[in-house]
C-alpha positions, 0 to 999 in steps of 0.5 A: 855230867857233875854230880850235884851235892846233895847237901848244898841246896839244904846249907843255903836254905838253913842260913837263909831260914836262920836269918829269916828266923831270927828276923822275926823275931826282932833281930835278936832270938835265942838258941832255942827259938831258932831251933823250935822254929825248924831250923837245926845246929848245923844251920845255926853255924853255917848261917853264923860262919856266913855273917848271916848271924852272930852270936852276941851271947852264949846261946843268943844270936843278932841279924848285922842290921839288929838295933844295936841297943838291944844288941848291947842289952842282950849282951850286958845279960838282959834285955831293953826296958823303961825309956830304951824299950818305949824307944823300940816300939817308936814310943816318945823317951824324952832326953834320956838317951842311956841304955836301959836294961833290965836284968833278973835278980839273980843274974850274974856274968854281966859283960860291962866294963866293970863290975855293976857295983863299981858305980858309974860309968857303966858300959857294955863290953862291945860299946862306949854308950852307958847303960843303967841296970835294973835289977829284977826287971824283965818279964817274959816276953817273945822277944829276948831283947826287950821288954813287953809294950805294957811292962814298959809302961808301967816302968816309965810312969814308975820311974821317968819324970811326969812329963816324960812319962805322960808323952810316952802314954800319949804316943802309944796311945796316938799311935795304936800301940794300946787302947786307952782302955787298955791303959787304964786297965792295965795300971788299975793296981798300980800306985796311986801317982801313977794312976794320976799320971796315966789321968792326964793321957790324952789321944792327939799327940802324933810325937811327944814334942807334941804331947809336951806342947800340949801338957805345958800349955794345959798347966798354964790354963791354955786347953789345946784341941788336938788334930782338928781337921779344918775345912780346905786346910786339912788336919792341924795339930792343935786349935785354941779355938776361941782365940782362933789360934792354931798352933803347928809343932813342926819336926825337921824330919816331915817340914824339910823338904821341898814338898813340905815347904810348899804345903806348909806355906798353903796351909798357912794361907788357908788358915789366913783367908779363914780368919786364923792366926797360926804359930809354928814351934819347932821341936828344936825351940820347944826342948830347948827354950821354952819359955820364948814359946810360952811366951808367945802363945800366950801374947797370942791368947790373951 
């Protein structure tokens, strides 16, 4: 009988805590926390010679399916913040698809295509997607590729316009990512426009078209309820309720299908058979032609 090596078993289980490890933490973890959580330098480069991982920068290593912003991030010297890091807790980033990443002040070595200073357009070194630094952001946070929940809030509010700013407190609020309570405590030092901005979250925005709908149609002096469940209809994502007018924001990703074809047709003639008017607005038609869907609203209020 062949003797067994005694090294192979402990090779195989190093790569698959390494991954493990890494998995934990985001997809993206560095030298040192591979290694504070057990694993050792042999498992590291067998694991990385495996495909397991791959370093992405001195001292930093990425599963093959880690989220390839942060994976740029990282790269570049930094690490997701703003609307790039609202993006990666499934927070509402409004039209604004740059990368965004948050260096230290000091930081230098930067993997871009060009030095920072050379202006526009800056990219990574691994990637044709822009990028926009910002220097002396990147608080200390567990994981190295992105910014805490609460930094990246203070951020958006500070820097992205109102609208945008105020959809991405509503869906972390809506989603539970942070209590209300907790919003406002956590901006109480903050300026004074962004304690104004924080005033206008409202819980009920289950996206941030919703919570645009939502905020547009406050400032033209139509006050919505929000996720009102009614009575053989279920919930509706927002009643006018003295015009008996419900308002249904629809996403292709949850009103494509089958299924949902046949519910939302249900839907409707229960609201009909109870008396209400229904509009339905797609995401598509509020980003891009607002105007129409105040417009129509409005014919329906008033």
């Amino acid at each position: 009988m062949p003797l067994r090596s005694r090294t192979a078993p402990r090779t195989i289980v190093g790569m698959d805590v390494v991954a493990g490890i890494v998995a934990r933490f985001g997809g993206l973890a560095t030298r040192a926390q591979i290694l504070a959580a057990g694993a050792s330098g042999t498992d590291i480069a067998t694991a990385a010679r495996a495909g397991l991982v791959r370093r992405v920068r001195r001292a930093h290593y990425a599963t093959p399916s880690a989220d390839p912003d942060a994976v740029i991030a990282v790269r570049v010297g930094g690490r997701l913040c703003g609307v790039s890091a609202a993006a990666s807790y499934g927070l509402w980033r409004g039209p604004d698809h740059d990368v965004h990443v948050g260096v230290p002040s000091n930081a230098a070595r930067l993997r871009t295509n060009r030095p920072p200073a050379a202006g526009a357009p800056l990219t990574s070194d691994i990637s044709a997607r822009r990028i926009r630094l910002h220097w002396g952001v990147g608080t200390a946070h567990p994981e190295c590729w992105r910014t805490g929940l609460v930094p990246t809030l203070l951020d958006i509010v500070e820097w992205a316009d109102g609208e945008t700013a105020v959809a991405c407190l509503d869906t972390a609020v809506q989603s539970g990512a942070i209590a209300l309570r907790a919003l406002h405590a956590a901006f109480a030092g903050a300026s004074r426009s962004a304690r104004l901005r924080v005033a206008r979250v409202r819980p009920g925005s289950e996206s941030g078209v919703e919570s645009l709908v939502r905020q547009r149609l406050s400032a033209l002096g139509v006050d919505v309820l929000q996720q009102v469940r009614l009575p053989g209809v279920g919930r509706v994502d927002m009643l006018v309720r003295e015009a008996g007018l419900v308002i249904e924001v629809d996403g292709r990703a949850y009103h494509e299908g089958a299924v949902a074809f046949e519910e939302d047709r249900r839907r409707d003639a229960e609201l009909a058979v109870r008396g209400y008017r229904v509009i339905r607005l797609t995401a598509a038609r509020v980003m891009a032609d607002w105007g129409w869907c105040a417009r129509v609203v409005l014919s329906a209020v008033g």
